[in-house]
ZAKOL-937081 format. One line per 5 residues: number of its first residue (from 1); their letters; for each residue x, y, z of C-alpha. Coordinates in nm, 4 decimals. Example, Ala and Ser with C-alpha at 12.3 -4.5 7.8 and 13.67 -1.06 7.14 Angstrom:
2
1 = as = 1.2300,-0.4500,0.7800; 1.3670,-0.1060,0.7140
This chain:
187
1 = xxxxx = 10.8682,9.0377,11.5919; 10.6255,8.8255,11.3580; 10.5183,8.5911,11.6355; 10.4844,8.9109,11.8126; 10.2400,9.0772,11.6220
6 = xxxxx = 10.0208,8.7564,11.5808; 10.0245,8.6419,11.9204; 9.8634,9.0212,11.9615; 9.5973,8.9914,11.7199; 9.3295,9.0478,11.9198
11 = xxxxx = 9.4690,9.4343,12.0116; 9.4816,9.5809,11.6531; 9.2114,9.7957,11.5883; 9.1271,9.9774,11.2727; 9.3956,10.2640,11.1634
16 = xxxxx = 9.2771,10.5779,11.1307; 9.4709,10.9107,10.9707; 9.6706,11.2097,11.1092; 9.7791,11.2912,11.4649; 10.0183,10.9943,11.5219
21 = xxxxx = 9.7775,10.7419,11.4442; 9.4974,10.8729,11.6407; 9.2941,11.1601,11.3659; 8.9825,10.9743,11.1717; 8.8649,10.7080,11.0433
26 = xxxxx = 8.8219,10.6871,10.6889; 8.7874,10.3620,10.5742; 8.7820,10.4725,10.2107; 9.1179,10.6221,10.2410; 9.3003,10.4333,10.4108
31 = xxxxx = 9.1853,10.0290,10.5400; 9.4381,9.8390,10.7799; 9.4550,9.7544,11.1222; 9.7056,9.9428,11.4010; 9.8486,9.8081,11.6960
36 = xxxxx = 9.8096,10.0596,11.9846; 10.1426,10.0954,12.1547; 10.0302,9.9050,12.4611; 10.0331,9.5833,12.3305; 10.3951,9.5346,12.2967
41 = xxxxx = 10.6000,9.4284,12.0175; 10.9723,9.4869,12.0755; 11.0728,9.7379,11.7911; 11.3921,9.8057,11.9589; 11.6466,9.6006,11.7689
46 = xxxxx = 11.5025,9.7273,11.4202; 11.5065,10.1052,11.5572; 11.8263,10.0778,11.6729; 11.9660,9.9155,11.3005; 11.7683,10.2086,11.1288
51 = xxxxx = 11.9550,10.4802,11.3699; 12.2885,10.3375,11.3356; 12.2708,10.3807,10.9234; 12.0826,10.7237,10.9043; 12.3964,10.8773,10.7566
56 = xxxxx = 12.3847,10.6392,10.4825; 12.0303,10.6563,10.4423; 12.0322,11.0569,10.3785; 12.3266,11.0209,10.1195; 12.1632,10.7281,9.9446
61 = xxxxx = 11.8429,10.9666,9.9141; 12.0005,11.2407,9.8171; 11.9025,11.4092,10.1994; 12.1116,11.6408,10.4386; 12.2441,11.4173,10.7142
66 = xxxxx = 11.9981,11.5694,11.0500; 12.0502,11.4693,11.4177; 11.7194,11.2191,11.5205; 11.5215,11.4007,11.8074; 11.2517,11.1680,11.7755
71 = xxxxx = 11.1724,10.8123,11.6238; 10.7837,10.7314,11.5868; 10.6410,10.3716,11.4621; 10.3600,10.1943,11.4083; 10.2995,9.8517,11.3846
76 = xxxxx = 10.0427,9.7706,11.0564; 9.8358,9.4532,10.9322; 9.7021,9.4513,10.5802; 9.4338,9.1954,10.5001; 9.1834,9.1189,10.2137
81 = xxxxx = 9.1264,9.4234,10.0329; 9.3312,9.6753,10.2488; 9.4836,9.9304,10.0879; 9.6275,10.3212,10.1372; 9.5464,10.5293,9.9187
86 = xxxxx = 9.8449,10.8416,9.8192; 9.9822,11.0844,10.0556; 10.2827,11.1977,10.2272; 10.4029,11.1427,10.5695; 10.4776,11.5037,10.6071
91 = xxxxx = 10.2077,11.7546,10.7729; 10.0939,11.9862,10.5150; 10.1147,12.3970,10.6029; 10.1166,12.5567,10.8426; 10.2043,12.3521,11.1413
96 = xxxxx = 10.3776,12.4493,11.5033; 10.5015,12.1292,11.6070; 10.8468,12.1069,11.7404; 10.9590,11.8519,11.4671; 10.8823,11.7016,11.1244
101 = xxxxx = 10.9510,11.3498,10.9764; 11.2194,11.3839,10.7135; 11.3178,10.9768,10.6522; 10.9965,10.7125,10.6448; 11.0791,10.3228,10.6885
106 = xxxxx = 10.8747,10.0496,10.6039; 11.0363,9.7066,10.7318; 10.7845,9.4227,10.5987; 10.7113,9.0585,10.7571; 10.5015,8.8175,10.6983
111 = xxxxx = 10.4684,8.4346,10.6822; 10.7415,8.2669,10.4485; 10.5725,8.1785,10.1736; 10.3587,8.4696,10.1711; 9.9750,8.4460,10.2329
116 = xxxxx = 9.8662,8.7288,10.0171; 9.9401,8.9105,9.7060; 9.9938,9.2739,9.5898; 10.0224,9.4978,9.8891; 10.3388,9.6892,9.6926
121 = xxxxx = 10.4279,10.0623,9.7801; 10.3924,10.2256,9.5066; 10.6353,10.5483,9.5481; 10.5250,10.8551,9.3485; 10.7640,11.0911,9.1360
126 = xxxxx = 10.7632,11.4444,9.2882; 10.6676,11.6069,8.9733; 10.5475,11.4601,8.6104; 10.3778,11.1540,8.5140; 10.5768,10.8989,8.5635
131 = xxxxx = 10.5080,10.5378,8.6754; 10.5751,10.5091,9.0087; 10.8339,10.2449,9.2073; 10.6911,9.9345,9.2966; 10.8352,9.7936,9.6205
136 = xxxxx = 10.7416,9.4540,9.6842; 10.6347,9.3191,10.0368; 10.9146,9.0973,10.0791; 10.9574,8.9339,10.4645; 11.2353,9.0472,10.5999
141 = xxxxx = 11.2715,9.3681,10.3066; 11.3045,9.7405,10.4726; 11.1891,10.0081,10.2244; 11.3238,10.3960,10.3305; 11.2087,10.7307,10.1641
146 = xxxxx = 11.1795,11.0835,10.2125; 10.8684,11.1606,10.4260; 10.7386,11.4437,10.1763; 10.7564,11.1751,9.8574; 10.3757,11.0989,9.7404
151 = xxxxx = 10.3382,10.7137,9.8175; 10.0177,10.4519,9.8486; 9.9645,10.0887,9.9470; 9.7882,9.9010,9.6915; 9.5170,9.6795,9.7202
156 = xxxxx = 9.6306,9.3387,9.9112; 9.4536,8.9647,9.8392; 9.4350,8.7303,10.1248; 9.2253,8.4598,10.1700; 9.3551,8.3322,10.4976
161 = xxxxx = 9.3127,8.4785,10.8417; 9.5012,8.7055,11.0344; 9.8408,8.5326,11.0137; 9.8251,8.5832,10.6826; 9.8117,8.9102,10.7053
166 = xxxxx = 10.0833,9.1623,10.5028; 10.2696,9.2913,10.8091; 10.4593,9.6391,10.8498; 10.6544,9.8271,11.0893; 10.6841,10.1781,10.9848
171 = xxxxx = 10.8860,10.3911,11.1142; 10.9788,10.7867,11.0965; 11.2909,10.9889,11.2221; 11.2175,11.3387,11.2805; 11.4630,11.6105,11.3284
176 = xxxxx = 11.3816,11.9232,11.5232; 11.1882,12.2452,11.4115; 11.3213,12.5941,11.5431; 11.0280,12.5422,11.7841; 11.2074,12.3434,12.0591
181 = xxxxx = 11.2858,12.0469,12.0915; 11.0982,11.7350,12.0685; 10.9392,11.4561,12.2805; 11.1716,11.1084,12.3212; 11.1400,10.8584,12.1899
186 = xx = 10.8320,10.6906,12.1128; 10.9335,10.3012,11.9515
């Protein structure tokens, strides 16, 4: 998948917020680039290892075991001074979509040894002050939460090019509203 996501370099674009990837741009929330799902990078073997241990995922988190009615992903690169700042993966009120992430994945890769530093996800406690969990960006390291847990990306240092970059695949498994069910499949 890393030679992958090099070799399409030239297709990321800048990420923007909400709507599956497609809201705004706000560069002073949120800097990294997104690969649009046209250019390709085979997800399928990591989805399918992330479906088959959902069960144990929920327990470990402390999370009702759901049925998956749809898996979306998004394929990141962090560079020099990207960063995102904190927020859930959840929608917030209201909302009349026919499902809702309940598990986010992170599965990191990057060059071996690494080409930048920091770039942790910091994972917020739900309520007090706290310090919050610092996940390092380890190649080949898959970090999993609960969607509706506060979390950032901190600042990254890089001072090679795009190969360099901190790369992510992340990943959320839905389950289904009481609105209907929801679209496929979209890795």
């Amino acid at each position: 998948m890393l030679a992958q996501m090099i070799t399409a370099g030239p297709h990321f674009a800048p990420s923007r917020i909400g709507n599956d990837g497609t809201g705004r741009l706000d560069t002073d929330y949120r800097s990294s680039l997104r690969l649009p799902k046209s250019a390709g990078v085979d997800k399928s073997p990591l989805v399918d290892a992330i479906h088959a241990r959902i069960d144990a995922f929920c327990a470990d988190l402390g999370l009702s075991s759901f049925t998956i009615c749809r898996t979306e992903t998004s394929v990141v690169s962090h560079r020099d001074g990207d960063f995102y700042k904190r927020h859930v993966d959840t929608r917030i009120g209201v909302s009349d979509a026919p499902s809702v992430r309940v598990v986010s994945c992170v599965y990191y890769l990057h060059r071996v040894p690494a080409g930048f530093s920091g770039g942790e996800l910091a994972i917020h406690p739900l309520i007090g002050n706290a310090d919050p969990i610092l996940v390092a960006p380890l190649h080949n390291r898959l970090a999993v939460f609960p969607s509706f847990v506060p979390h950032e990306v901190l600042p990254i240092r890089a001072a090679g090019g795009f190969a360099e970059s901190r790369f992510s695949v992340n990943c959320w498994l839905h389950r289904a509203t009481d609105l209907g069910p929801a679209r496929g499949d979209s890795a």
